[in-house]
C-alpha positions as CSV (number, residue, x, y, z in Angstrom):
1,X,0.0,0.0,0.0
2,X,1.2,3.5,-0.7
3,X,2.0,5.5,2.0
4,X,0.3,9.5,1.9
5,X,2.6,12.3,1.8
6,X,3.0,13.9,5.3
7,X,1.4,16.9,6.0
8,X,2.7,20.2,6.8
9,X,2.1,20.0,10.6
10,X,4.0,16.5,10.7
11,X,7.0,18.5,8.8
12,X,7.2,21.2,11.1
13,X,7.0,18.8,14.2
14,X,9.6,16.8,12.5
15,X,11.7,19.7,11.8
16,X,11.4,20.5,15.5
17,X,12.6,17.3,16.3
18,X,15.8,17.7,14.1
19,X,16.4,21.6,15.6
20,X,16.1,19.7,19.0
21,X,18.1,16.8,18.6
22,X,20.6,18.4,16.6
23,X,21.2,21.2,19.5
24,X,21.4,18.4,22.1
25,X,23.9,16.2,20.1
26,X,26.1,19.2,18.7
27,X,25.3,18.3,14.9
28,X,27.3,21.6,14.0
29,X,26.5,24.1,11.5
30,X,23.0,24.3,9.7
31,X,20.4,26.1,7.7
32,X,16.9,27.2,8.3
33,X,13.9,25.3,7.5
34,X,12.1,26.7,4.5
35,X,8.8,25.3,6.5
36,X,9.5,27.1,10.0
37,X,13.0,29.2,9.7
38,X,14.2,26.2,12.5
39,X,18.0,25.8,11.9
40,X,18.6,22.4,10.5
41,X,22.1,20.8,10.9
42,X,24.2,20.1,7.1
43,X,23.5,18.2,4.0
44,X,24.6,14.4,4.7
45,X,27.6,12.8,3.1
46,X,29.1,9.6,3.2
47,X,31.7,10.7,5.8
48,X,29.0,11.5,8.1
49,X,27.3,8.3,7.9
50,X,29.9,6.2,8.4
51,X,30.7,4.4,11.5
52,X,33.3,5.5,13.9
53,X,36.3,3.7,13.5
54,X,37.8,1.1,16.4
55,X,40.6,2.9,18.0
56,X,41.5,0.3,20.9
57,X,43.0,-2.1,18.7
58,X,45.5,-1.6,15.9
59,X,44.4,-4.9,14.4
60,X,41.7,-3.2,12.9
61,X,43.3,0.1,11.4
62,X,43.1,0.5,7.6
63,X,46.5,-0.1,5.5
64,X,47.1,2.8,3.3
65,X,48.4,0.1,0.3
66,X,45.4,-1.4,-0.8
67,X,45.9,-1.5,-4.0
68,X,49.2,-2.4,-4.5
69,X,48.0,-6.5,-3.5
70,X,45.9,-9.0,-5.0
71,X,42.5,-9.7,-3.8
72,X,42.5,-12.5,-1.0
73,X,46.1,-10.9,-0.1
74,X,46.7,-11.1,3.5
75,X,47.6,-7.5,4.7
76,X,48.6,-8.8,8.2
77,X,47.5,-11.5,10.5
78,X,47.5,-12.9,14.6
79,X,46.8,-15.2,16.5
80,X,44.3,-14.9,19.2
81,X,42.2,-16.5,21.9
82,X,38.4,-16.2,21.7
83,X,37.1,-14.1,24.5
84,X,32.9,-14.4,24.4
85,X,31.0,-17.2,25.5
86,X,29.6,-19.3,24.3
87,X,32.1,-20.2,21.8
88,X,35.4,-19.7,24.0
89,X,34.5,-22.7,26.5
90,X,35.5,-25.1,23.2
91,X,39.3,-25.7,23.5
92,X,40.6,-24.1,20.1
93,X,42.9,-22.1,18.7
94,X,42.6,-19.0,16.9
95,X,43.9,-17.0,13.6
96,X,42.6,-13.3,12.7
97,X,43.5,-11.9,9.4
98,X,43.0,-9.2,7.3
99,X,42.6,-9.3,3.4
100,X,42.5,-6.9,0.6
101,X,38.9,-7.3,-1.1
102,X,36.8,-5.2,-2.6
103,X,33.4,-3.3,-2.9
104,X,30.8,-3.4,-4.6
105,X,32.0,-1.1,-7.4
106,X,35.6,-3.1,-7.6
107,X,37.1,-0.4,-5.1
108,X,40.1,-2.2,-2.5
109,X,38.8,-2.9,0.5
110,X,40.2,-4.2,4.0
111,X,38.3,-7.3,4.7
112,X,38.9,-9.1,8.4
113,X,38.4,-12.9,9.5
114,X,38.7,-15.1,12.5
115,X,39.9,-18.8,11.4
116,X,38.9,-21.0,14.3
117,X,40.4,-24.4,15.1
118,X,39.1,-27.5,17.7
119,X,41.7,-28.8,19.2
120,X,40.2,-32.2,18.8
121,X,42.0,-34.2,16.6
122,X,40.8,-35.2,13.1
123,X,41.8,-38.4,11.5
124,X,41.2,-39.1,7.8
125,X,42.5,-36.3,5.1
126,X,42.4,-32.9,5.7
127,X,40.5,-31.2,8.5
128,X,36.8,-29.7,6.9
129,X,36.3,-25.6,6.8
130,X,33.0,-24.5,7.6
131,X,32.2,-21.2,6.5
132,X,30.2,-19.4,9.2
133,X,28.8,-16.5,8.2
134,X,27.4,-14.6,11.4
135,X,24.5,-12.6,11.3
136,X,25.9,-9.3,12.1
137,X,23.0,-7.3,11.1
138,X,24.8,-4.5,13.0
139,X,25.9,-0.4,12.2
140,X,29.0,-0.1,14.8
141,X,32.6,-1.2,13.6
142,X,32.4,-3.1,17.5
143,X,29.7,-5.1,16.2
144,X,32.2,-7.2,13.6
145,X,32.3,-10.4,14.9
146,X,36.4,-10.6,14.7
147,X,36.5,-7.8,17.7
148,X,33.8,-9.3,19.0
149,X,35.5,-13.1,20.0
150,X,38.1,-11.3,21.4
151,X,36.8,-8.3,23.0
152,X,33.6,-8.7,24.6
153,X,32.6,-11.6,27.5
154,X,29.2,-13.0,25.7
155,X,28.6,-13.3,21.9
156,X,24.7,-13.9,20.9
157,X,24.0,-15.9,18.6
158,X,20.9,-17.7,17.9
159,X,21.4,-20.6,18.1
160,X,24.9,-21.0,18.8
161,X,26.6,-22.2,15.6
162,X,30.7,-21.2,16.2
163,X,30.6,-23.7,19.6
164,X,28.2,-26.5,17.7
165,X,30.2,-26.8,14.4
166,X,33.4,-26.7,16.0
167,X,32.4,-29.4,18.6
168,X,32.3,-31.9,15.0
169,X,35.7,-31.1,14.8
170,X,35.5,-29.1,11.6
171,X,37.8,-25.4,11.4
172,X,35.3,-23.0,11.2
173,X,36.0,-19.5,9.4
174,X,34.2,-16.3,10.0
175,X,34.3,-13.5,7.8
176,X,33.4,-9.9,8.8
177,X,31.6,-9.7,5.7
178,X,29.9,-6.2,6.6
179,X,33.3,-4.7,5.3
180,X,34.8,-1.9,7.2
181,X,32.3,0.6,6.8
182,X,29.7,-2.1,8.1
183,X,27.2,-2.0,4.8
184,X,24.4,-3.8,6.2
185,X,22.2,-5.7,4.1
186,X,24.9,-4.4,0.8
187,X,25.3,-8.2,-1.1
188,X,28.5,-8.2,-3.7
189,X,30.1,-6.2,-1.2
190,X,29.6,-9.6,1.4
191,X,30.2,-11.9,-1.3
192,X,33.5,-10.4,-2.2
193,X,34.3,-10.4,1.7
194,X,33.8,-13.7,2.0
195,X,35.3,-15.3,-0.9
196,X,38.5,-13.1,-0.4
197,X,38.4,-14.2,3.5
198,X,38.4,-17.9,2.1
199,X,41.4,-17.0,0.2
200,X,43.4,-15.3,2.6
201,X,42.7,-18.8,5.4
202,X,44.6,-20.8,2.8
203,X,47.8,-18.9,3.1
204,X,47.2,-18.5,6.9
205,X,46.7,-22.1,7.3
206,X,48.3,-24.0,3.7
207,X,47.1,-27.0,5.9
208,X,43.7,-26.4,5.2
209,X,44.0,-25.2,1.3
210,X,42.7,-28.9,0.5
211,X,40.1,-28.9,2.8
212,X,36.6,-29.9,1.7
213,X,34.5,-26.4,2.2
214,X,31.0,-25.5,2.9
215,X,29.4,-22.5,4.0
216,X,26.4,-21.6,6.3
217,X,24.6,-18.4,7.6
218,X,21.2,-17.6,8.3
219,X,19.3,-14.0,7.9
220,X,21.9,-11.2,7.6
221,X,24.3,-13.7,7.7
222,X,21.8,-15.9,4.6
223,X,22.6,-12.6,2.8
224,X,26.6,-12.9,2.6
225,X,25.9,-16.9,2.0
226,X,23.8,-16.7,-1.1
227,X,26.0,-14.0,-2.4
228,X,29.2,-15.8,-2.1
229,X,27.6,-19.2,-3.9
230,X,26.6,-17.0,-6.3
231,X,29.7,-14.9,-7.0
232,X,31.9,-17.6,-6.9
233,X,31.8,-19.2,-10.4
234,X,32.7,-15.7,-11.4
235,X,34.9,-13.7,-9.3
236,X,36.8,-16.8,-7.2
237,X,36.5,-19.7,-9.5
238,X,39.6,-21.1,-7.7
239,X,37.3,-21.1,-4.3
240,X,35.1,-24.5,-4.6
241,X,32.6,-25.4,-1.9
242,X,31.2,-28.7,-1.5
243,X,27.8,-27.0,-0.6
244,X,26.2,-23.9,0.8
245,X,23.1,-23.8,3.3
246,X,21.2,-20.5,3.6
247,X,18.6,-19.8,6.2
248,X,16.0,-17.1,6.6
249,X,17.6,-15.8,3.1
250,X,16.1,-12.3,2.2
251,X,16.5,-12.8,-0.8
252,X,14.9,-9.9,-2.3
253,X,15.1,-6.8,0.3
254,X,12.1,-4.7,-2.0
255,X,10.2,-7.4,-0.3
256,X,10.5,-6.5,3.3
257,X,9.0,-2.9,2.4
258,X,5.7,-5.0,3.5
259,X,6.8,-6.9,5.9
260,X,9.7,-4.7,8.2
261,X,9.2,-1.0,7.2
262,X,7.1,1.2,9.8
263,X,6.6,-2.2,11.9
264,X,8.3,-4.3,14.5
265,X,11.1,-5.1,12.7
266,X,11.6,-1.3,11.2
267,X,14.9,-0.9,13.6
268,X,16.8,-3.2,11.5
269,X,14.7,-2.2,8.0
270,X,16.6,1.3,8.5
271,X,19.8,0.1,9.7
272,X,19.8,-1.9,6.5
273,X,19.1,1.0,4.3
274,X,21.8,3.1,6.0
275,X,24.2,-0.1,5.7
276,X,22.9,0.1,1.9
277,X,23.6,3.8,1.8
278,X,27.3,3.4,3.0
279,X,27.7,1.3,0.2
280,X,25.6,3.0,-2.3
281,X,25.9,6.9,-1.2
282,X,24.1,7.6,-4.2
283,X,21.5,7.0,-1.9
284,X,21.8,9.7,0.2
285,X,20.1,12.3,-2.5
286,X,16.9,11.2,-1.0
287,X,17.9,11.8,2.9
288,X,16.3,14.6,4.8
289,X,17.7,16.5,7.9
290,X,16.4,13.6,10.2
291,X,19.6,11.3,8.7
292,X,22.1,14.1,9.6
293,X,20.6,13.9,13.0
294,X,21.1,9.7,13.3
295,X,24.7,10.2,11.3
296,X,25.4,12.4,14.5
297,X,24.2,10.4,17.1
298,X,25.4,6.9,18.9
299,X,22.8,5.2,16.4
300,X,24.9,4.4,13.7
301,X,27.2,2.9,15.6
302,X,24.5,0.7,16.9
303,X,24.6,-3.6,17.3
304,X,21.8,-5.6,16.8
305,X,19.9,-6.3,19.7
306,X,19.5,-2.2,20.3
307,X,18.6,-1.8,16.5
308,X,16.4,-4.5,16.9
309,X,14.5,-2.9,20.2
310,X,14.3,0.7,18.0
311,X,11.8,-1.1,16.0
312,X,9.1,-1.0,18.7
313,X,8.8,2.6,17.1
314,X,7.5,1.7,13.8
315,X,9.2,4.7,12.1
316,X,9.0,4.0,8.5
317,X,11.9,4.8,6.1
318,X,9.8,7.4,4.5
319,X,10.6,9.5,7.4
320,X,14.0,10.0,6.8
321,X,13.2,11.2,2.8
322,X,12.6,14.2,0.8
323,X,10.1,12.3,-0.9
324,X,6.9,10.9,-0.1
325,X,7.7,7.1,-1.9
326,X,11.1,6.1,-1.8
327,X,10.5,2.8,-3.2
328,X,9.5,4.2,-6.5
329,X,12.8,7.1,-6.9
330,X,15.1,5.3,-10.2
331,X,18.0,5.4,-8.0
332,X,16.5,3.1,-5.0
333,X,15.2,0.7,-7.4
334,X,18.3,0.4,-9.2
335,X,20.5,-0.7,-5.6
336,X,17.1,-2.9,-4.8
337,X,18.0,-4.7,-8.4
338,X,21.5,-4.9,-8.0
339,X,21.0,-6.6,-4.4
340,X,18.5,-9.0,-5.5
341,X,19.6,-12.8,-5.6
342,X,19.2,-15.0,-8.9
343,X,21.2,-12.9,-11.7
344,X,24.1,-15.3,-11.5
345,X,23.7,-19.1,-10.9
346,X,25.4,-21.4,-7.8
347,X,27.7,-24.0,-8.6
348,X,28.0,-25.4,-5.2
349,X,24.8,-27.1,-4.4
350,X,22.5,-25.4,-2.1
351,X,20.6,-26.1,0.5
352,X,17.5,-23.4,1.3
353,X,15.2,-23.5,4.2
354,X,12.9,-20.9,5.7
355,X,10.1,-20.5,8.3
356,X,6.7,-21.3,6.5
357,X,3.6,-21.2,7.0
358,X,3.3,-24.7,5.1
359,X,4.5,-26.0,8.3
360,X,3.3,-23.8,11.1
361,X,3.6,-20.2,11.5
362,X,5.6,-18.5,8.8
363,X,8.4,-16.1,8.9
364,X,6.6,-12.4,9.9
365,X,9.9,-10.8,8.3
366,X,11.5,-11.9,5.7
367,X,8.9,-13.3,2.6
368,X,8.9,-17.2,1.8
369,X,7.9,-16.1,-1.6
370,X,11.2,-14.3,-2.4
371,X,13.2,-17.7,-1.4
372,X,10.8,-19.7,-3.5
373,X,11.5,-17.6,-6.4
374,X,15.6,-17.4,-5.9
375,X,15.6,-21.3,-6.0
376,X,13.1,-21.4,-9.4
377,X,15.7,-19.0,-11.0
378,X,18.7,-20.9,-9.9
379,X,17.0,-24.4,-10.5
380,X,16.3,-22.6,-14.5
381,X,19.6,-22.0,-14.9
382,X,21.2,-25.4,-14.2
383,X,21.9,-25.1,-10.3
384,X,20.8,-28.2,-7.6
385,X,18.9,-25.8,-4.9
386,X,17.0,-27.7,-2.3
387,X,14.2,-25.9,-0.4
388,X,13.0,-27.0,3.3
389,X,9.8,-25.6,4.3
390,X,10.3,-25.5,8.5
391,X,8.3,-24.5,11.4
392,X,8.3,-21.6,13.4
393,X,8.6,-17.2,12.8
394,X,12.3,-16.2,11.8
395,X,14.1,-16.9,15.3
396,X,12.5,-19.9,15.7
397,X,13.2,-21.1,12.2
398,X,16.6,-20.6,13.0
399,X,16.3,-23.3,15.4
400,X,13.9,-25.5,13.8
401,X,15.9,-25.5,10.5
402,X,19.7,-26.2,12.2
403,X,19.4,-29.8,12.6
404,X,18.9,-30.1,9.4
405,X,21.0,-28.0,7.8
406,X,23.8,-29.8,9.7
407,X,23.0,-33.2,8.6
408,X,23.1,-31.5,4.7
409,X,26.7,-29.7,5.5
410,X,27.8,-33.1,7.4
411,X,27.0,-35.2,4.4
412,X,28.6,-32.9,2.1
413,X,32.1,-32.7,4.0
414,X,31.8,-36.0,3.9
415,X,31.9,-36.3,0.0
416,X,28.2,-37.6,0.1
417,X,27.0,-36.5,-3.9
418,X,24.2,-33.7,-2.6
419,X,20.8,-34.7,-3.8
420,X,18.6,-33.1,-6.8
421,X,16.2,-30.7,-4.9
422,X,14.8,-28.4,-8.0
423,X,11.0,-29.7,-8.2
């Protein structure tokens, strides 16, 4: 449904919030309102929407040589001990790294990884590499998972993947496939980060470079899966997974207009469009003063479960425009279409499966339909997608849908031929 254009009253109090906010956060400089003479703080730019950079550990500082290497280069590596619970109670040991990718455009970018070993022995060929890609669904540089393991006493994570795929004795690599400007919800850009991560493990750990590989992630982290399966044939053909399992996938974020913006899950529907704008600043013609006023507040530097919570308040994107429908301005549907999953076909096999209302309940945020229709285009183009309908909303379906998922990867590793699943 199309939303109405605000009236004037709803501007002015709007612009009153901006005059007030801005004054209490110190946005700087700014203009009058045409509507109410109000001062109004700057025009937004990229700079200002960016995250603030980590300044407590070197690790993560940005080399000033990016171009000068290869992609899946590494720029500099260490090993570490994980930190958070639940994960660090597994005896392992621990390899960060950082690798030159790049965007979305082809621009070098600093990707980071954590390369996580059980110390459990593992007899019969080289150890298996289990791509984990997190759910980060996060704004703040802090939120990357690498600075997470190490930095902070309890990781959540629902369910608990890193601990449960390590206790099978399989390494287990996570890519902080947000990038360093932490574009949420921005797809190439993920699926670069990710195959370049996979690169840069095999000439931190040569021992693995053999490995049978699969990959796994579920909502945001569905996002960076999907991409990466679907990227690889083309930008890392010398990366070959044995299989790929994607959860929750959102396949198609111009679906979620009707099923996250202005409702209970509107905290991450705007994180993701300023993760999207990060990536895409082009974006950011659209923005009205209320994004200066986020860009100068502790918002974007915001992790998930507070992003999440900000939902409660239903703001719609359309808030935060100079125009009544963004979904229908060229510029937004040309980032929707260059985010949207099925241009490019898997060669891995894949394994999809999604809370439905086939079984009980149904996913409330991200579409069924949209996964349904990434694995008819993959299936048309040659790929072996298999779809699971399970039970429960999107958290619970992250549960109901691990078990199996598991069994799939298991099999896989295990050189088990994956099974046809297009209808």
């Amino acid at each position: 449904m199309r939303r109405s254009t605000p009236g004037v009253s709803v501007r002015v109090l709007l612009t009153a919030v901006v005059s007030t906010v801005c004054a209490l956060v110190g946005a700087g400089p700014a203009s009058a309102s045409p509507v109410s003479g109000i001062p109004l703080p700057p025009p937004v730019t990229l700079d200002g929407i960016l995250p603030t950079p980590i300044t407590d550990d070197p690790f993560f500082d940005r080399p000033g040589d990016l171009a000068a290497h290869p992609v899946g280069a590494v720029l500099r590596e260490r090993p570490t001990r994980m930190r958070a619970l639940p994960a660090s109670v597994v005896p392992h040991t621990a390899q960060q790294f950082m690798v030159r990718s790049t965007d979305s455009t082809g621009r070098p970018i600093p990707v980071t990884a954590t390369l996580v070993l059980p110390r459990t022995p593992w007899h019969g060929g080289p150890r298996p590499v289990v791509v984990y890609n997190m759910a980060i669904d996060s704004l703040g540089a802090r939120c990357t998972p690498s600075y997470r393991m190490v930095h902070e006493a309890v990781d959540i994570d629902v369910p608990p993947m890193l601990p449960i795929l390590l206790a099978r004795g399989w390494a287990v690599l996570v890519p902080d496939h947000q990038g360093p400007h932490m574009a949420y919800a921005a797809g190439p850009l993920a699926g670069h980060a990710v195959l370049d991560s996979v690169r840069g493990m095999r000439s931190v750990a040569p021992e693995l470079a053999e490995s049978p590989l699969a990959m796994t992630g579920y909502s945001g982290g569905a996002i960076a899966t999907g991409w990466a399966a679907q990227l690889q044939p083309t930008y890392a053909p010398d990366v070959q997974f044995t299989g790929a399992a994607a959860g929750g996938l959102p396949a198609d974020l111009a679906l979620l207009r009707t099923t996250l913006n202005g409702q209970l899950g509107s905290g991450l529907f705007l994180a993701a469009t300023m993760g999207l704008a990060r990536e895409y600043p082009q974006l950011l013609v659209l923005a009205n003063p209320l994004v200066a006023v986020a860009a100068a507040s502790p918002l974007k530097d915001q992790c998930t479960i507070v992003l999440a919570a900000a939902g409660a308040a239903m703001i719609p994107v359309e808030s935060f425009t100079t125009v009544p429908d963004p979904f229908d301005e060229p510029v937004v549907r040309q980032v929707l279409d260059a985010n949207r999953l099925g241009g490019q076909i898997p060669q891995a096999p894949m394994y999809l499966y999604h809370g439905s209302s086939q079984v009980f309940l149904g996913d409330e945020f991200i579409p069924e339909s949209g996964v349904i229709a990434v694995q008819q285009k993959w299936c048309a183009g040659g790929a072996n997608v298999t779809y699971v309908p399970v039970w429960g909303e999107h958290l619970t379906a992250a549960v109901a849908g691990a078990p199996g998922m598991m069994e799939w990867i298991a099999d896989r590793l295990a050189g088990i031929p994956a099974p046809q699943g297009c209808p």
